[in-house]
Structures are given as C-alpha cells and as structure tokens.
C-alpha positions, 0 to 999 in steps of 0.5 A, a space after each residue: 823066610 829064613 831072614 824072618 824066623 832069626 830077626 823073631 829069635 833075636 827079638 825075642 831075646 833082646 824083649 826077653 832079656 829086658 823082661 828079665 832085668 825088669 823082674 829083676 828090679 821087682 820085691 823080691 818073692 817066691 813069684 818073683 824068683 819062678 818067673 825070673 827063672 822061667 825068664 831065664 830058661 827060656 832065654 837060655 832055650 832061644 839063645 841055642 836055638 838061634 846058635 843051632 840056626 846059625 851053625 855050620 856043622 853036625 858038631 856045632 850044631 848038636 851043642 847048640 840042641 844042648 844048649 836049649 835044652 839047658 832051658 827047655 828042659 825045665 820050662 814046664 816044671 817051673 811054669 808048673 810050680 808057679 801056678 801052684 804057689 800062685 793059685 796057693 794050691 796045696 801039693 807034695 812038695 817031694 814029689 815036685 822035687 822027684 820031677 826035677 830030679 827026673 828032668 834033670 836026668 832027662 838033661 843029662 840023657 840029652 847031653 851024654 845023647 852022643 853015647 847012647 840012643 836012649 833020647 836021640 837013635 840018629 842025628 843028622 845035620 842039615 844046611 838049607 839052601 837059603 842058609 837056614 841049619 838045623 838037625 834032623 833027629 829020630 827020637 828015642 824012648 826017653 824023648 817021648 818020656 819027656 813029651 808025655 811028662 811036659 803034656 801031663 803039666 799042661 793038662 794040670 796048668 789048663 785045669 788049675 788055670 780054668 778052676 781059679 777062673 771060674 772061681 775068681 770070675 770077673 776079677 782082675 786075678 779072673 783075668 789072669 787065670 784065663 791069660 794063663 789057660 790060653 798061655 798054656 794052650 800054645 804048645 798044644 797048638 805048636 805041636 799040632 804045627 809041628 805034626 802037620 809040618 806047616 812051618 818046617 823045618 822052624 821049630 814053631 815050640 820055641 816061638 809058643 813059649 816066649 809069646 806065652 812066657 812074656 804074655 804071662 809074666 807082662 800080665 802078672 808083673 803088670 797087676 803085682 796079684 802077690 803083693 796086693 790082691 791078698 791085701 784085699 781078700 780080707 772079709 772083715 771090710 763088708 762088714 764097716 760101716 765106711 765105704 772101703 777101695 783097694 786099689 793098685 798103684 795104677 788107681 784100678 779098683 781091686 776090691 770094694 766093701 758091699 756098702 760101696 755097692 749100695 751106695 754109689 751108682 754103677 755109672 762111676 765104674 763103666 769105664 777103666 777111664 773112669 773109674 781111675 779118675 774117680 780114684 784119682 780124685 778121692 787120693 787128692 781129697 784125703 783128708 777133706 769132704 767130698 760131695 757124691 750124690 748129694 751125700 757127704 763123706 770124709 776121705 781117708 787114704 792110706 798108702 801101702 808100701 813095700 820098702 820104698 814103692 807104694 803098691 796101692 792105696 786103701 781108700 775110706 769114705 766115712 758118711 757124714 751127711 746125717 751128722 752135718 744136716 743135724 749140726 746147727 751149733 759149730 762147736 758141736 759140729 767141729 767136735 762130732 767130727 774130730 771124734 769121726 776122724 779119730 774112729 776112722 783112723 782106728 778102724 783104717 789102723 785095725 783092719 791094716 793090722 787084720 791085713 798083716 795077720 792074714 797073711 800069717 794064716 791068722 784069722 782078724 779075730 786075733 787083732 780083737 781078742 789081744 786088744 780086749 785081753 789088753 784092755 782087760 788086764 789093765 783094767 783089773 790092774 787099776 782095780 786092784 791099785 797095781 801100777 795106780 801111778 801109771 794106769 789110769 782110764 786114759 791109759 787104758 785107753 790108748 794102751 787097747 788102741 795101740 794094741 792092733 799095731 804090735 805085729 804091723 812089723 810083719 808086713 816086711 818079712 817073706 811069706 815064704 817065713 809066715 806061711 811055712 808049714 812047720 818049725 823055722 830054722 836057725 836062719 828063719 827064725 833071725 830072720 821074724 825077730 826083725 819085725 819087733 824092729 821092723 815094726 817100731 820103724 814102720 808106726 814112726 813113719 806111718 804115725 809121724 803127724 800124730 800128736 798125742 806123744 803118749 799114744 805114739 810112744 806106747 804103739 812103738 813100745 808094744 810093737 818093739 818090747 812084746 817078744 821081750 822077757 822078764 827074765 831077760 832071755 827076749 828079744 830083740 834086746 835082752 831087757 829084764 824086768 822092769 826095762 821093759 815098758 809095762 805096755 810090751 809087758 800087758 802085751 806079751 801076756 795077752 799075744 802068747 794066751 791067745 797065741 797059745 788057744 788059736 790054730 795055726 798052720 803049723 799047730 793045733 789050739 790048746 785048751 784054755 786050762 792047757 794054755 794058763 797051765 803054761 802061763 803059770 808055768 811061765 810066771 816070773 820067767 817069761 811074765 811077770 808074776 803079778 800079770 799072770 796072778 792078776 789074769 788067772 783071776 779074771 779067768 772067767 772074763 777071759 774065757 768069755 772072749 776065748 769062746 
C-alpha cells in the first residue's frame, strides 16, 4: 500500500508540474497568476509530504511538515480569492489581505512549532513497518484556528459556486460553477476519511486537493471563460438583424443572438460533434453564401485575437434570400449585395468596438453617442463653410464610421488597469497610453484588404491622435494644433463630452451644462477653440442624443 500512496504523490507532482508550465505558456491575467500560484502551493504542499514520507528521522521528518505548510498553508485563501475575481464578485479587499496576513502568522506558528505549543503540543515520529514515515501530532489552539479558517472558505466556495451555477445554468460558465462546487466538496469528504481513519496513516487531504486543483484549472484552462466568455456577454447582439455565434477556438458555440434561435432548427446543436462541424464549416464560408433550410445568408467571420493566438471567432450570418429571390437584373443584384457586405462589416466593426467598451465597465451607448457627436460636429463645420476644403458628405461619412474604432487599442491592456476602481498610478496610467499606439497597429492588420485608403487612414489616425492636444500637452506624441488630423481633433471633443456625462466605475456623470463649462474651460488648450465654439452652438442637438 505504502508503494501505491508514493507512486500517486510523485505522479501528481510530475502532472502538476507540467500543469504549471502549462499555465505558465497562457495570457497573462490576474486568473491566470491565482492559478499559477495555486498550482504552485500545491506543488510545494506534495513535495514535503513525499519528503515526510520518505524521511527516516523526527528531525527530517518535522522540516518536511513545514515544507508542505509552506503550500498548505495558503491553498484555501488562493482558491478563495480566485472564485471571487473569477465570479467578478465584489469583496473587501483589506480584509482578503488581513486573511493572508493571518495565514501568514499561522505559518509562521507552524515553523518556530519547536518552540512553543500554540499549533502543535506534541510531536511524535513514526516508521511503519512497511517503510512508510510520518508524524503523529496532538494539535493545538492555533491548529483548530486554521481548520475552522479553511472551513468557513469552503463554505463561502460551496455558496458562491452553486449561486453562479444556478445563475449561469445551461452555459458552459454553468458547467464550470458546478465542477468548482464538487472540487470544493472534496476536502469536507477527506476530512471525514481522516475522522473515521479509512486511510491511516496516509493523509487523504493531500490527495483531495491535487484532483481538485488539476480537475478546476484542466476545466477553466480548457474553455479560457476570462478571455472570451465576457466577449460574448454583450447584449447588443439580440438586438441585430444578422444571426450572431461566438465561439471558442475549439469551434464550441459560447453564445448565440435570439434570431439564431428562430431561425435554425435545434437538430444542428444536438451533439457537440455536430455542432463543432457546423461551425467549422461556416469558418470555411467566410465571405460566401451559404444554404440553410432553403434560406441564403453571407457569412462573415472574424477572428478574436489576443497577441498571436486566436481565442475564438464571431461568426454572422446576414439573410439574403428576400434580396436574391426579388433580383432579376445582375447589376442590381451585385450592388444590393456589396451594400449588404459593407453594412455587415460596419455592424461586425460596431459591435467589436461595444465589445472592448464592455470590458472597460462602458455601456454599447458610448460606441453610438461618440459616432453621432462625431457626425454632428462635422456636419455643422460643413454648414458653417469651416475646413470646406476637407469636409464634404463623404467625408463626414466615413469620419462616423471610422469612429467606433478610436478605443479598439484597449483590447491589449489588463483588465486588472480597466476595471480598477479609482485613480491609476504613474505606472498604470503609462501603461493605457499604449492603446492609442496599440490601437493603430491593431486597424493595419484587422483593415489590411480594405480599399478605401481614406477610410483606412482616418480610422488609424483617430485611433492614435485622439488623446492628443491642441496645446501640445497630449499623447502619445506631443503634437500641437494643426499636427494633429483634423479627424483625432472632431474625435477628442465628442470622446471627452461623452466621457465627461457618462458614469464610470470610478466617477459619477456630470451635467450637461458642467460638462460644456470644462469644454469651454478647455477651449484652445485641450480643443481647438473653433470645435468647442461650433459644439456649444449645436447645444440643443447634442443634448438630445446626451438624453
């Protein structure tokens, strides 16, 4: 039995280490750390228990026991802390940080235990006959401290997990919940091996936390829920008129719009088998038509990409059957539909760009009410013969198209910096200045094949110049006045208004009338003085889209 019990330790150490260097290898995120330093604490617990095994005296043997607690110690905060970030659960975060300091005097009890008895009042040394070692102990006050410690955050795991299950319920972020509430349910059934001594003298805890800790990690790795399950959480796509998938990378369907419910027969999804070949083959179509119970759609397909790997794709499929039925003149026909794809590549780029907002805690509204803002300034410009060089219908145009894509840079910066409640540092705020960069290199590549040149160019200049000023004091370059494209220039007035009357998570909103008070205030620093004089005269337009 002896031989069994140390080929499980050392397995699970050698699968644990190899899940370590996994994680390791995915994006790096605030998830992504608490399971690398789960993995890590559990690793650490396993390799003092196998040395406590395998010791041959009370002195190696004691070392070893400090050892694990080196890991054991701080297993149940860390699992705890996860499922609150995980769940995105609101919690005092000085008293998560008075826990650890608690656990960390508990550790430190446990390793200076030689010196007094508040953890351990007696130590005993044991060598089985068969070769197996290990200590037999009479705990003391702080000991039962810790237990009950540990119990109170598997109660508040069990609680959490079964609530985001019933509210995620027949989701793959359900599924999760409920893996995470059975995970959390095996150190109640190892304690209850340990009081009933079925496996004496092995410690059966050890066992319950690697299968729980791999079981949970292989589960959460395995579907990456915080990369793309809150892509998929915006609420704007029930409300398209093309069918909407968003998948994983494993062509599993996250999330689908309720026109795909109306539209496409439940048969397609019975299987996981099935459904994944069903998405394969719409990924093979992008860009074509495709045939689906005598109806015909175009496909469009976008990758979303983090750095280099593509962790899903959004899939639309855009009805075309009314369109081709009632099309008898080619002509007609090959420009209905150029017209459809061009709406369908604005709708795909407006609802990627709501997307990003989301996960700056911005609502979709603030993607439409910049673009309109955007268009209205342009169009009072025009009216009042200001920049009649370069403003045109066109122009105008294009400019309220390109303007959902002045903030798609954000998608490469932490959510740990977006969603932080409160100022940033010095360091934080370096760091969100990258997206005006960010965000230019981004439209090159996702915009690469598009052929208006204009277009092209006034989406990476509004993306890179907004957060620039007329007074030069900007970034990401410093530019002044009329360095700056007029576009970035139309776009920071309508970014900041709306910045300035929207809620955030670490602001109220302002008036109307505060907000153009700090426009004015703001008016051939920040501005340039002829937007701000040209938006406080379309006052009463604007006031009805800030509504």
């Amino acid at each position: 039995m002896f031989d069994i019990f140390l080929l499980v330790q050392i397995m699970g150490i050698i699968i644990l280490a190899g899940a370590i260097v996994f994680v390791i290898t995915r994006k790096k995120t605030m998830e992504q750390s608490l399971l690398l330093a789960i993995g890590v604490a559990v690793l650490v617990n396993l390799l003092g228990y196998l040395a406590e095994m395998t010791s041959k005296s009370e002195e190696a043997a004691l070392m070893a026991v400090k050892m694990s607690y080196l890991g054991k110690c701080f297993i149940c905060w860390l699992m705890l802390y996860f499922i609150l970030i995980y769940y995105k659960c609101r919690y005092p975060k000085r008293l998560m940080f008075f826990m650890l300091g608690v656990h960390m005097f508990i550790y430190i009890c446990i390793y200076t235990c030689q010196c007094h008895s508040l953890y351990y009042i007696d130590v005993r040394f044991i060598e089985e006959s068969n070769g197996f070692a290990h200590l037999e102990l009479k705990h003391g006050f702080i000991y039962y401290l810790h237990m009950f410690i540990a119990y109170i955050y598997e109660c508040f795991i069990l609680f959490l997990s079964m609530r985001h299950f019933i509210r995620n319920k027949g989701t793959v972020e359900g599924k999760i919940a409920l893996i995470a509430f059975i995970v959390a349910l095996l150190p109640l059934f190892a304690s209850i091996s340990e009081i009933t001594n079925i496996f004496q003298p092995y410690d059966i805890m050890d066992l319950a936390i690697l299968l729980g800790t791999f079981t949970f990690a292989y589960y959460v790795l395995k579907y990456r829920l915080y990369e793309t399950v809150d892509i998929g959480k915006d609420t704007i796509v029930d409300r398209l008129s093309e069918m909407m998938f968003i998948t994983n990378s494993n062509f599993e369907i996250l999330y689908s719009n309720n026109i795909v419910k109306e539209k496409i027969a439940d048969n397609i999804f019975n299987t996981n088998k099935i459904q994944r070949e069903f998405i394969k083959k719409l990924i093979s179509l992008d860009g074509r038509q495709y045939e689906l119970d005598g109806r015909f759609y175009d496909v469009n397909v976008e990758e979303m990409k983090r750095f280099k790997n593509v962790n899903g794709y959004i899939i639309m499929l855009n009805d075309i059957t009314d369109h081709i039925k009632h099309s008898n003149n080619l002509e007609v026909m090959v420009s209905q539909k150029t017209n459809q794809i061009e709406r369908m590549k604005q709708n795909t780029i407006t609802n990627f760009a709501n997307i990003i907002e989301l996960r700056d805690d911005i609502t979709g509204m603030h993607v439409k009410r910049t673009s309109e803002y955007v268009r209205m300034l342009a169009t009072a410009l025009k009216e009042r013969g200001i920049y009649s060089d370069i403003i045109t219908d066109e122009y105008i145009e294009k400019l309220a198209n390109a303007a959902p894509l002045h903030d798609v840079g954000k998608i490469t910066i932490s959510d740990v910096i977006l969603k932080k409640d409160g100022a940033l540092d010095a360091a934080e705020f370096e760091n969100i200045k990258q997206h005006t960069v960010e965000g230019r290199k981004l439209i090159e590549q996702v915009l690469r094949d598009e052929t208006d040149e204009e277009y092209l160019e006034m989406a990476k200049n509004m993306a890179y110049c907004h957060h620039e000023k007329w007074d030069g004091t900007g970034y990401p370059e410093g530019r002044h006045g009329e360095e700056i494209p007029l576009c970035a220039r139309i776009m920071a007035v309508a970014d900041v208004f709306d910045a300035l009357t929207s809620k955030r998570s670490y602001k109220d909103a302002l008036s109307v009338e505060e907000a153009f008070d700090i426009m004015l205030d703001s008016r051939g620093s920040h501005f340039e003085a002829i937007l701000v004089d040209v938006f406080v005269d379309i006052e009463k337009d604007v006031r009805k889209i800030c509504a």
